[in-house]
C-alpha positions as a printed NumPy array, in Angstrom:
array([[119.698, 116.696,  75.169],
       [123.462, 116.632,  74.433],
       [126.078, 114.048,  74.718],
       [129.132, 114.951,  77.35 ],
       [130.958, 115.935,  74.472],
       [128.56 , 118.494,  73.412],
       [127.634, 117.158,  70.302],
       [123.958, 116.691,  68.87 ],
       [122.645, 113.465,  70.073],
       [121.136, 111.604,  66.788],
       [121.135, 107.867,  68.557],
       [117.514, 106.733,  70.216],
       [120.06 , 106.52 ,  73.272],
       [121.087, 109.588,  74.826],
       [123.57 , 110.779,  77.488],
       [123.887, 113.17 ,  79.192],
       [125.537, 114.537,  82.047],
       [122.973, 114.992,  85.145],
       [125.894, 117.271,  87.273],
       [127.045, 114.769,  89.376],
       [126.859, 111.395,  87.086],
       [126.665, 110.566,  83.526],
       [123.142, 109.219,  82.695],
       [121.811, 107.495,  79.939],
       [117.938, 107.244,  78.988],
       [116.522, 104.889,  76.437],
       [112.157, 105.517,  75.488],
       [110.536, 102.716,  74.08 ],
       [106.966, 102.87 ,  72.771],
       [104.807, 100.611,  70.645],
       [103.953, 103.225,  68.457],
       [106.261, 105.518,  68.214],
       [106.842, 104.965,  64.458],
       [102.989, 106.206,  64.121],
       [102.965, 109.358,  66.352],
       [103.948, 112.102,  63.107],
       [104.296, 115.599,  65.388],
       [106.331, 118.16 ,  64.849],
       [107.648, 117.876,  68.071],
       [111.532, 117.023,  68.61 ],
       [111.399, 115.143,  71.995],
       [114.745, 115.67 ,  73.94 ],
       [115.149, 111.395,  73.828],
       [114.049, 110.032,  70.396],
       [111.796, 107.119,  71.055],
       [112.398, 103.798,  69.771],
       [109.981, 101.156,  68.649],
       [109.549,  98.877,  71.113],
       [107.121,  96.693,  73.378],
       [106.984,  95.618,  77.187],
       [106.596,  92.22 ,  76.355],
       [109.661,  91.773,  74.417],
       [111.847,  94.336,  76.241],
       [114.12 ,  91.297,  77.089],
       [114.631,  90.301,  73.322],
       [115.593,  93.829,  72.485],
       [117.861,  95.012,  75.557],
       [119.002,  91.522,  77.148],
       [119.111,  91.046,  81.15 ],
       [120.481,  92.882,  83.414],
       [120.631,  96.13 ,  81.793],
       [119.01 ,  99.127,  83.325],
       [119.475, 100.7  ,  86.759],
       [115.79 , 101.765,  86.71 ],
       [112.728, 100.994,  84.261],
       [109.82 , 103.315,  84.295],
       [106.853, 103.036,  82.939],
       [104.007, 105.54 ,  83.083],
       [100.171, 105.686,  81.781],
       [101.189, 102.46 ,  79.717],
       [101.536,  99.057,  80.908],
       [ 97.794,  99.299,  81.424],
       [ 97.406,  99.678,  78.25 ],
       [ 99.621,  96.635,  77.159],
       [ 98.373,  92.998,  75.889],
       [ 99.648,  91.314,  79.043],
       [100.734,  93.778,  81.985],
       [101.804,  91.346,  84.46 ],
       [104.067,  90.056,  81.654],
       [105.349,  93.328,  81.236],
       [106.208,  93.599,  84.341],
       [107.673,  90.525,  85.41 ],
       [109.31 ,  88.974,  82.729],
       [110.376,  92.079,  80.738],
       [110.849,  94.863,  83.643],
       [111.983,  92.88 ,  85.794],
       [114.213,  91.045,  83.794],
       [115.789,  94.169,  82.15 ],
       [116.93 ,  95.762,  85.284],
       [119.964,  95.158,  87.147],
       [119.698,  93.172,  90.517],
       [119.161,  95.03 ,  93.603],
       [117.665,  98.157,  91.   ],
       [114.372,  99.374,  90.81 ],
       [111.294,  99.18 ,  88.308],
       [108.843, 102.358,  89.028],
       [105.204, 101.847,  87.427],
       [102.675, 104.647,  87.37 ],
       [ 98.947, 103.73 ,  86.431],
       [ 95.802, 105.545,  86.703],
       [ 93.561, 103.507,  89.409],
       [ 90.649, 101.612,  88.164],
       [ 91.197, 103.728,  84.554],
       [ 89.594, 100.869,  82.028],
       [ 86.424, 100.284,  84.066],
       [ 86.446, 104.169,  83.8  ],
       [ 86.954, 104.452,  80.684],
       [ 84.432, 102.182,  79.863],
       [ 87.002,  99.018,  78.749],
       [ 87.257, 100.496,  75.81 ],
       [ 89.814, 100.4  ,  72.903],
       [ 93.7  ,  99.591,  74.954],
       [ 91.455, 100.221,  78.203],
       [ 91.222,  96.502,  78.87 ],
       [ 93.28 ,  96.199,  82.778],
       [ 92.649,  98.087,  86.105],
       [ 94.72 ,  98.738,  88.739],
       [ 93.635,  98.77 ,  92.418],
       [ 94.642,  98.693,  96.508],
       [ 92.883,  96.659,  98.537],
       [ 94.061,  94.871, 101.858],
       [ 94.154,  91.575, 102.174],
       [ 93.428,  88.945, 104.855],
       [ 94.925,  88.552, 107.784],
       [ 97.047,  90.797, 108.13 ],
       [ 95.659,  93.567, 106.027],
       [ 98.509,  94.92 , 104.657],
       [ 98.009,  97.17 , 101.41 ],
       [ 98.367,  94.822,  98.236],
       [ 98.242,  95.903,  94.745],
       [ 95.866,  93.884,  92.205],
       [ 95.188,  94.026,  88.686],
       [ 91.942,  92.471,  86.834],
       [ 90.24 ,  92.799,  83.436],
       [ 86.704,  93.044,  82.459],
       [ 86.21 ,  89.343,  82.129],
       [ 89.965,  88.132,  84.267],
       [ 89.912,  87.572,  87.779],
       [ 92.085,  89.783,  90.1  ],
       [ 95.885,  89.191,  90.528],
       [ 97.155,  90.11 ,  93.772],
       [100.529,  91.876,  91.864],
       [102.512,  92.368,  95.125],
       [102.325,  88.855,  95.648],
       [102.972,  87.56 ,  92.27 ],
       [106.341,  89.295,  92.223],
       [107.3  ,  88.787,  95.589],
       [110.054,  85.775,  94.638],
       [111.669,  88.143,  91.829],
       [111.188,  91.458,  93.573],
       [110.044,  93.159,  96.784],
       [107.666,  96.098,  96.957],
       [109.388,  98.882,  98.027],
       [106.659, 101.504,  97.425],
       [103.001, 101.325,  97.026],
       [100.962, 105.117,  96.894],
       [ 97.667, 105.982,  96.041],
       [ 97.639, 109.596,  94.906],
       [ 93.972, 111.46 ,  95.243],
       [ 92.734, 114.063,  92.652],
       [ 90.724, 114.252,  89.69 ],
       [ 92.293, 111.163,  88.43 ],
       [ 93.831, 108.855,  91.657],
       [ 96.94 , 107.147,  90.087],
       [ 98.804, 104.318,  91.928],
       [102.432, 104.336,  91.881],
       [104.583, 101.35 ,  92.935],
       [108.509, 100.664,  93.018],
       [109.881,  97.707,  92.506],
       [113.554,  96.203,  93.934],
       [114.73 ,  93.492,  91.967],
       [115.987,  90.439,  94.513],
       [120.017,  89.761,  93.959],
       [118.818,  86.29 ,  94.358]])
């Protein structure tokens, strides 16, 4: 990727132009210091974890956070999501999570396998909710645990060999 002014981007932040708007994209990963390829990704990755996303960038900072195949994966997801997603993006802007459904228990809770993801409906009105448990923590209905700090905008289920759950979240202005 290439900077508007056409010059070789060497930052771990990159811009580009997109066409129509100038866009910025910053990767974080816990161990990106460790992955040795010979691969030159088009954004370099910097070190980085979801749980401290707010000591490194601040508040209010991104228009969108994504996170895919990984929050699963993290020491505390929920706190990943709400305290450091959340609290990263700009108000009224979105977070966008993508998870493979039920993937620890299928994976046999093994090594960063430790959370799953799941839709179930929940009583009475039996709207779609998404949970999360571990292997020995109860379920936490997620839609409702971020409902004061964000509203579920999008909640999908997609079916193949391995269903993932994606879910967008809108950060309140309030």
């Amino acid at each position: 990727m290439r900077s508007s002014t056409s010059e070789p981007v060497h930052s771990h932040r990159s811009t580009g132009n997109a066409g129509f708007c100038e866009i910025s994209i910053t990767a974080v990963d816990p161990v990106a210091v460790l992955a040795k390829r010979e691969i030159t990704p088009p954004v370099r990755t910097e070190l980085g974890w979801g749980e401290r996303l707010t000591e490194q960038f601040g508040e209010n900072k991104f228009d969108i956070t994504y996170s895919r195949n990984a929050i699963d994966h993290s020491y505390d997801p929920i706190e990943c999501i709400d305290e450091m997603m959340i609290t990263v993006t700009k108000k009224n802007h979105y977070v966008i999570v993508e998870v493979n459904e039920r993937g620890a228990s299928l994976e046999g809770w093994d090594g960063l396998h430790q959370r799953d993801f799941f839709v179930a409906r929940t009583m009475p009105s039996l709207k779609r909710h998404l949970f999360i448990e571990g292997k020995s923590v109860e379920a936490v209905d997620v839609t409702s645990h971020f409902a004061k700090r964000a509203e579920m905008t999008t909640l999908e289920v997609t079916d193949g060999p391995e269903r993932s759950i994606t879910f967008v979240l809108r950060k309140r202005a309030d």
